[in-house]
C-alpha angles and dihedrals in degrees: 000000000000128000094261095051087045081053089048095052096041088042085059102043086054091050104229099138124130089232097071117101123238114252152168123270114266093245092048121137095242087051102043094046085074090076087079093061096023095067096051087056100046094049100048076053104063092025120093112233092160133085094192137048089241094053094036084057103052091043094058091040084054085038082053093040091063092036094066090040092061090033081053092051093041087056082043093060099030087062101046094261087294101111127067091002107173103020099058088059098039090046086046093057098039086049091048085046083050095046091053090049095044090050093045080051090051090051098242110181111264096229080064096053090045099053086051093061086049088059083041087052090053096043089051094055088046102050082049083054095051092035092047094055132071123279100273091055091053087054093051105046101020090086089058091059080061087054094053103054090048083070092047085048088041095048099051091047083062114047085038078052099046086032086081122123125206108212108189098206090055090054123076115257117248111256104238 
């Protein structure tokens, strides 16, 4: 290896090429705001909901379905809002369309859905707000939207969680 390759490789592990994208420090508020959304996720993802395989394996494929949709706005923020434009908001919204159907097929109750469009209403109108405003105002109360979604994600991981029915004749019985 000669001295300009070895540049070449140490130039690149510092990241100073010109290829890298700008982008927002890891513990900004845009990025940390995602927790909030990200631990109800990630919990509905390792907790069974389910009695049965077919069920356990819808509820971890819509667990994975809004965990790539916060991974996906995560990746959004962190970049400045210039990678994965306008999936991240059309996969957002498809994902949000899927969560109301599977807990309507999980017989939540409908007071519950329906207080999770009303959280939906307020986050639309505030996403209107942050993105209505100038750039240092989208900065300020964008993050908030995020805060906002975590208890509509939130919200939903609880009622599917507490929608379960216990049918005695699907569980095994207790060996006396």
């Amino acid at each position: 290896m000669n001295d300009k390759e070895k540049i070449d490789i140490a130039t690149c592990c510092r990241r100073e090429t010109p290829t890298e994208h700008e982008h927002r420090e890891l513990f900004s508020h845009m990025v940390v705001s995602h927790v909030f959304m990200t631990l109800p996720c990630i919990y509905w993802l390792f907790y069974n909901f389910a009695i049965t395989t077919d069920e356990q394996i819808l509820d971890k494929f819509m667990a994975i379905i809004m965990t790539s949709s916060v991974l996906m706005s995560i990746i959004y923020h962190y970049y400045y809002e210039r990678i994965l434009c306008n999936i991240e908001c059309n996969w957002s919204i498809y994902s949000t369309i899927f969560l109301n159907i599977y807990m309507f097929m999980k017989n939540v109750d409908n007071l519950a859905i329906a207080q999770g469009w009303l959280i939906l209403i307020v986050l639309s109108k505030y996403l209107d707000f942050s993105f209505s405003a100038d750039n240092n105002c989208y900065e300020t109360h964008h993050p908030f939207c995020h805060y906002i979604a975590g208890l509509y994600v939130s919200h939903c991981v609880y009622n599917l969680q507490n929608s379960v029915c216990f049918d005695t004749e699907v569980l095994p019985k207790p060996i006396v």
